[in-house]
Structure formats: C-alpha cells, structure tokens
N, C-alpha and C positions, 0 to 999 in steps of 0.2 A: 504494500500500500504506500502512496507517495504521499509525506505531510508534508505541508504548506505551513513556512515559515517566516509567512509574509509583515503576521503581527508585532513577532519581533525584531525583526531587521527596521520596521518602522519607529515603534520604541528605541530604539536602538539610535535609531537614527534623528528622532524627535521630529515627524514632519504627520503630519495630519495626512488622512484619507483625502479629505475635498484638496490640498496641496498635492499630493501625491496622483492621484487622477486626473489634474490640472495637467502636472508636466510632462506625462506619459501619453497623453492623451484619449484614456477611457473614460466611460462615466461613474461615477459613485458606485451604481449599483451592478458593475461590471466588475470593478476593484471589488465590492463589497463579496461577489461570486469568490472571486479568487482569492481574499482572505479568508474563509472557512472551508475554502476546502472544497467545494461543491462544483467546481466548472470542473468539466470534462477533455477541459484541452485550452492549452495555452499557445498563442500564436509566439513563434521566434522571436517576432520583431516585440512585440510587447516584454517578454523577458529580458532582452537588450535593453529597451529604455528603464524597466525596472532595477535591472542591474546597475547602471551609466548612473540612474537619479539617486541612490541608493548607495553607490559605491560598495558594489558585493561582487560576489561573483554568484551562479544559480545554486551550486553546494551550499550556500548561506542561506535561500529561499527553498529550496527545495529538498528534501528527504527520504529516503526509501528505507521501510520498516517492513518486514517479512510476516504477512498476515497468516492467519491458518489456513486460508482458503487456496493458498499458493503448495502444501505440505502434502 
C-alpha cells in the first residue's frame, strides 16, 4: 500500500493547503484528494511541482508499506 506523506512535508515545510495549490497549480479539493490518500493516480508533472514547491524529493511524499492483501 502507498502512504501519502503529503501532510507532513507540508508541516514541515509550514505552507498552507490554499498556498500550496496556488503554486502547483491544483484546486483545494484536488490537493485535498491527494492528502488523504484517496486519488488513485498522481500525474508526473504535478509531483514535480510538488517536489520543486516543497523542496523534497517523492521518497519524502511518498511511501510503500507491504499490506496483507499483497502476502
């Protein structure tokens, strides 16, 4: 299972949701997808600007946990 580490690199970073969807160019409730967890695909180019606005790389956002359902 892939977690989304989206909440804390933003903590991290101190920059607000509406800031952060400003400079990436999504809307609130498309960032909002993508911080819980729930979108089912993240486009390259939007990871790029997350990573650039962010100053991370995807291993800082992104996760892989080995569920039961993979066993």
């Amino acid at each position: 299972m892939i977690i989304v580490n989206l909440n804390v690199m933003m903590a991290k970073r101190r920059i607000s949701s509406q800031e952060l969807a400003e400079k990436i160019g999504i809307t609130q409730a498309n960032l909002s997808i993508l911080k819980t967890g729930k979108g089912k695909a993240i486009r390259f180019s939007t990871l790029d600007k997350l990573c650039e606005v962010l100053d991370c790389k995807p291993a800082d956002l992104l996760d892989y946990e080995k569920s039961e359902e993979n066993e």
